[in-house]
N, C-alpha and C positions, 0 to 999 in steps of 0.2 A: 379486371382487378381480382387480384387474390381472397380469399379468407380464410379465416382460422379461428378458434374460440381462442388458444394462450397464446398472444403472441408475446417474444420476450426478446430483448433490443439487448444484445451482447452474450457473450460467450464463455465469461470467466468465474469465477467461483461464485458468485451472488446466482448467476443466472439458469447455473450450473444446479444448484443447491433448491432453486426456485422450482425446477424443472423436476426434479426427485420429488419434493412436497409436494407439487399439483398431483406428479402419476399416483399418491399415497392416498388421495381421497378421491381422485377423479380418475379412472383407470380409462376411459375413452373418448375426453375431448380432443377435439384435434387442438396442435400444439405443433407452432413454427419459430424457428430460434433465427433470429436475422441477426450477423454480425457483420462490421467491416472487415473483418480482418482473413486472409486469404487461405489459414490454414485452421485445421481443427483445432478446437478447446485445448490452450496448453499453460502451465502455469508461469507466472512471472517469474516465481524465486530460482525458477531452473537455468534464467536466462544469463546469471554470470557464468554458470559452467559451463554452456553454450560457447561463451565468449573464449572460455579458457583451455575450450576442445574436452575437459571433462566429461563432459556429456554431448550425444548426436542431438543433432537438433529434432528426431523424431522421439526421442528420451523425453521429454518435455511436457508432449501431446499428454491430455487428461481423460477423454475421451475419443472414440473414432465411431467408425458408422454404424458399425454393428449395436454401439450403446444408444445410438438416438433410436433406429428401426427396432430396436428390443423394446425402447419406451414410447415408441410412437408419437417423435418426434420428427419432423422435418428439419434438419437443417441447411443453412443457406449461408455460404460464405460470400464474400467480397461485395455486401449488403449492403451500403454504406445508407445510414437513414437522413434524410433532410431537411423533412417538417413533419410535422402533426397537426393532423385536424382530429381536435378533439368532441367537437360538436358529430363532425360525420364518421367518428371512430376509424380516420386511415393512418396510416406513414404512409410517406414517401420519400422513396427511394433514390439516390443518385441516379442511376441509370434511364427513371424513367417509370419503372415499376410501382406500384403501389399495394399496400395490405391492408385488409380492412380484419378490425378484431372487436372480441367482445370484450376478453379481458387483456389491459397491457400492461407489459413490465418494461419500465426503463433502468438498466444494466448495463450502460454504454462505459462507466470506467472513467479513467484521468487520463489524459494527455501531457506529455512534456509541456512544464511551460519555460518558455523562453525569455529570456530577461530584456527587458530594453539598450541595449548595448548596441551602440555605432558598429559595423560587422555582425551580428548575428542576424539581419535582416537577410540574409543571403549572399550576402556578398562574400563571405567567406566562410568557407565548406567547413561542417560538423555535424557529428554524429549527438545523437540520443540514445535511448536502453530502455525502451517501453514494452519494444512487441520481436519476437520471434526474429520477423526478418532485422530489426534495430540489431540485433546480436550477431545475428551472421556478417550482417557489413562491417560491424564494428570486430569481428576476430578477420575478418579479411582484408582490414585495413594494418592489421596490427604488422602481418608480416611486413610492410614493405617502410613501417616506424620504427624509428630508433628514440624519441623522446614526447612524452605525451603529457598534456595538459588537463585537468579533469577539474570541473568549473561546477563545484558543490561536494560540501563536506557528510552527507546524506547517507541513506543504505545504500543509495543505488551508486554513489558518485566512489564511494570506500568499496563495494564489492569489487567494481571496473577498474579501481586505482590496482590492487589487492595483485586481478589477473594480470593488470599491463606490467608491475611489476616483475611477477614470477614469469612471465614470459620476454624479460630481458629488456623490458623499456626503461628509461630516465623516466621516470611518473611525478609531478607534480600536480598538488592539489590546494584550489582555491578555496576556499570556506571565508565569506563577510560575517559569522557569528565568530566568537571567540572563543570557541572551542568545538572540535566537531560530534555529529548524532547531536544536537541541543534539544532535538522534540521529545529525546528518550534518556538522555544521562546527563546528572549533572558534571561539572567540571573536573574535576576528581577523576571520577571514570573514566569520561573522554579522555584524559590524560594518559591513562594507561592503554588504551588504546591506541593514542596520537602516538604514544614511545614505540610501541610495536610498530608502526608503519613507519615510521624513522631508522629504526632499526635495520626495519627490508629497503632501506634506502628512499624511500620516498619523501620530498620534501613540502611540507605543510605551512602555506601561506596562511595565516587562520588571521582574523578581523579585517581579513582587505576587500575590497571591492574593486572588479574589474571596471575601467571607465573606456576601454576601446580594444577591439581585436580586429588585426589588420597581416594580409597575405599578400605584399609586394611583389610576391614570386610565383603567386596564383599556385604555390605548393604548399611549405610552410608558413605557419601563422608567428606573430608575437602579439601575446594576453599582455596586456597593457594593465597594470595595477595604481590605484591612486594614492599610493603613496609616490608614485614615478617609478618605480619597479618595473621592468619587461621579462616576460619568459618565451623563450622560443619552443617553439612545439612544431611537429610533424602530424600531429594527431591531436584532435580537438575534441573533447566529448564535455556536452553542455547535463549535468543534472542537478538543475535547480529547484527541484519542484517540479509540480505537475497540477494539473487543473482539470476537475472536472468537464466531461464531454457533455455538455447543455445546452450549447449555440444553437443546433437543432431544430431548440425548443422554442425558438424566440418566436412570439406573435403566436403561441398554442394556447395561454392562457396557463400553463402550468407552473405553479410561482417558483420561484430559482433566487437563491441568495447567492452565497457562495458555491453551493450545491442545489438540488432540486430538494425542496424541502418536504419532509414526508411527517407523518403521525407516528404513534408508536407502533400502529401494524403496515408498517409503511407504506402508507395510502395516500397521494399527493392531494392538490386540493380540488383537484378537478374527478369527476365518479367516472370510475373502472381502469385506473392508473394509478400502478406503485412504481416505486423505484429503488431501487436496494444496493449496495456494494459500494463503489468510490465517486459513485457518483452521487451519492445519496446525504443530506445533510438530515442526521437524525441525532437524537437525545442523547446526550454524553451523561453518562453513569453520576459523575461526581457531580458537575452544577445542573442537571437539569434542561441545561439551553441546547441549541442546537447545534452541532457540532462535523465537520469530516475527519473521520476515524480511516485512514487508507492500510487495512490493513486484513487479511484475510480470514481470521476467527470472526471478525467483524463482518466482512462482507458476508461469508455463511452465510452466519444467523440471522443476518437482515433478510436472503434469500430464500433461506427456508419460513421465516416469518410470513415475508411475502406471497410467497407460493401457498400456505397454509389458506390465507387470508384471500387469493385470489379461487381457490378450490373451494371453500368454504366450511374447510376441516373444524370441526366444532373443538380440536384440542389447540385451539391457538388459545395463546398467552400473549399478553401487549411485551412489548419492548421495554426490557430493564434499562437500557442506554447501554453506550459501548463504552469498552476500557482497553487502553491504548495498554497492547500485550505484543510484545519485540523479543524472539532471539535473534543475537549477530554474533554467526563466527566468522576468524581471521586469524589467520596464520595459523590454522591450528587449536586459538583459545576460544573462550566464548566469552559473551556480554550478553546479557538477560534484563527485561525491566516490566514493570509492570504498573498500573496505573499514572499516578501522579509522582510518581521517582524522581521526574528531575525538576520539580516547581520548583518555587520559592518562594515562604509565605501561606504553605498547608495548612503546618501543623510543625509539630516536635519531630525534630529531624532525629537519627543513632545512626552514625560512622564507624566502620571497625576495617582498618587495614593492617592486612599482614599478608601471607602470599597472596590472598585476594583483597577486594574489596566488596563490602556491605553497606546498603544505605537502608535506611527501615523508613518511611514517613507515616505518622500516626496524626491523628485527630479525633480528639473526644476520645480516645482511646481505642479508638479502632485504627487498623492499616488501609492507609490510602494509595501508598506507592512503598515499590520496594525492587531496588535494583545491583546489583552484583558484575563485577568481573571479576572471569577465574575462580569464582563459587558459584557454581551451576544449585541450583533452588528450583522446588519443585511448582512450577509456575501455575500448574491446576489448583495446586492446594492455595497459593498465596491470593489465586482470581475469587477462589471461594470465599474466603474470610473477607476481601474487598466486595465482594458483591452482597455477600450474604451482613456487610456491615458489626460481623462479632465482636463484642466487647471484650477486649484484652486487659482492662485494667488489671483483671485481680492475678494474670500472668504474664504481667507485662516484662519484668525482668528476666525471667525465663522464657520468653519469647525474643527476647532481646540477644540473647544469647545463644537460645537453642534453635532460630526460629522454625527448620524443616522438623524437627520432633514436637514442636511445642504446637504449631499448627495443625499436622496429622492426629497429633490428640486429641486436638478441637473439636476437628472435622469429625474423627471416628464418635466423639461421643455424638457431636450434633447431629450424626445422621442415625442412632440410636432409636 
């Protein structure tokens, strides 16, 4: 059996982040990074350029060896974790292997999930867009497609539309909300969004639900829609979501909701285990409750929390709660949002269209959400005022108006 004082289950920005903190207080515990995944630490957002031949797939990578042996770190790829005994302090391992640790970090991340659908059981072939190698298959399926299906209106499902596009596909896209991005823009937006991708010729199924996909020719599929609608595709790509990585955990005694639920210094409920990043269910900023935020600012700060709290760096600070913070560009333009942008039922909504679009949502007089297309806004300043909860009453119309001047004001004075 192995050991190590940090060990930390994953590879990506939380774990990554976790790993920085601990070397900041703790310059010589040992410290082993186990992931599943078979190549170095590389980011998700790289992974549509990937697809699109933009970028090489070694472009990607966030770290390499030289950054673990410089922090005195081990790492260990193609790790795959299996259980935890949390009484005896081990993982184990797919292969057989086991670690025993003193302090653990769970960082394992979301997995695609897959929708209950007659044909996605395996019976008929399809790609996902989660990991590195996900990107590679999916640009080396693309050559030998002439029309493609993309089963989620999503960042992930609109990045992969976007490329199979511009690389000469028929692209069709399913979205069951009615209108697409819904976790980050209200209808409006999406709208002008939805026209650009129409625009580049893609055709946007939005409120249907797929009820069967079936490949009689064991090549090409037809997405089967319930309205009775069928689309032929050559290329399948399912992004509907994605689900925390906690199966793992079953029978560890570590409580798991929708995510593995943590404290504010993200500390599960079992002692010498946190968890941090997408797979982690912690405090959402606005209600309180406990919430998955999948989204990189986010994951950080949970991992640097983490790491703080696992070192025992006396400058930790509990967890404000996360705030759902999105840039998405396309074709060129951008889409921005920030907090609670696309609810309904906040607070006092303010709409202003002309060549872009502004949404402001206030309550009690403070900004809670605030989201833009084709008016890029400076997204630090607007997360301050939301986090830092400023009262705008007494410039509320001038903030309504001006809002990147009238915020920056804010901000300069209140940091005075």
């Amino acid at each position: 059996m192995m050991e190590t004082k940090y060990l930390i289950i994953g590879s990506s920005h939380a774990a990554l982040e976790a790993l920085r903190a601990i070397r900041q207080a703790d310059r010589d515990g040992s410290m082993t990074m186990l992931t599943r995944d078979g190549h170095m630490p590389y980011s998700p957002t790289i992974l549509p350029y990937v697809v699109s031949g933009r970028s090489a797939p070694d472009r990607a990578i966030l770290r390499d060896e030289t950054f673990f042996a410089a922090n005195g770190c081990a790492f260990v790829g193609n790790a795959t974790a299996v259980g935890l005994d949390a009484k005896g302090k081990t993982v184990a391992l797919a292969d057989g292997r086991s670690w025993r640790y003193d302090k653990l970090l769970i960082a394992t991340g979301a997995a695609p999930a897959i929708p209950p659908v007659p044909g996605l059981d395996g019976s008929v072939p399809f790609h996902v867009l989660r990991s590195l190698d996900d990107a590679m298959s999916l640009r080396n399926a693309m050559g030998a497609a002439r029309r493609a299906v993309v089963l989620g209106g999503g960042l992930v499902g609109l990045h992969a539309a976007e490329n199979l596009a511009e690389a000469g596909l028929a692209v069709s896209v399913v979205e069951m909300r009615p209108h697409v991005l819904p976790g980050y823009f209200d209808a409006k937006a999406s709208g002008r969004i939805e026209a650009a991708f129409t625009e580049h010729g893609v055709k946007l199924f939005l409120g249907r639900t797929v009820v069967a996909v079936d490949a009689p020719d064991g090549r090409s599929c037809t997405v089967r829609l319930d309205d009775g609608g069928a689309i032929e595709a050559d290329l399948l790509l399912v992004a509907t979501g994605v689900k925390p990585v906690a199966d793992w955990l079953s029978g560890s005694g570590v409580a798991v909701d929708r995510g593995v639920l943590v404290d504010d210094t993200m500390r599960t409920n079992l002692p010498d285990v946190w968890a941090a990043g997408d797979v982690a269910q912690a405090k959402d900023f606005h209600s309180g409750t406990q919430a998955l935020i999948g989204i990189i600012p986010t994951a950080v700060e949970q991992g640097r929390l983490a790491g703080m709290d696992m070192a025992g760096d006396s400058y930790l600070k509990p967890y404000a709660g996360g705030v759902p913070i999105n840039t998405y560009r396309f074709f060129g333009r951008v889409a921005l949002s920030i907090g609670q942008a696309a609810a309904d039922g906040c607070g006092e909504v303010a709409e202003q269209e002309g060549g872009g679009y502004r949404r402001v949502v206030l309550a009690d007089g403070r900004l809670v959400g605030y989201a833009s297309v084709d008016e890029p806004f400076d997204v630090g300043i607007m997360g301050e005022l939301i986090r830092r909860r400023v009262d705008l009453s007494g410039c509320k119309e001038d903030f309504l108006s001006r809002p990147l001047e009238t915020g920056r004001r804010l901000m300069s004075e209140g940091w005075r």
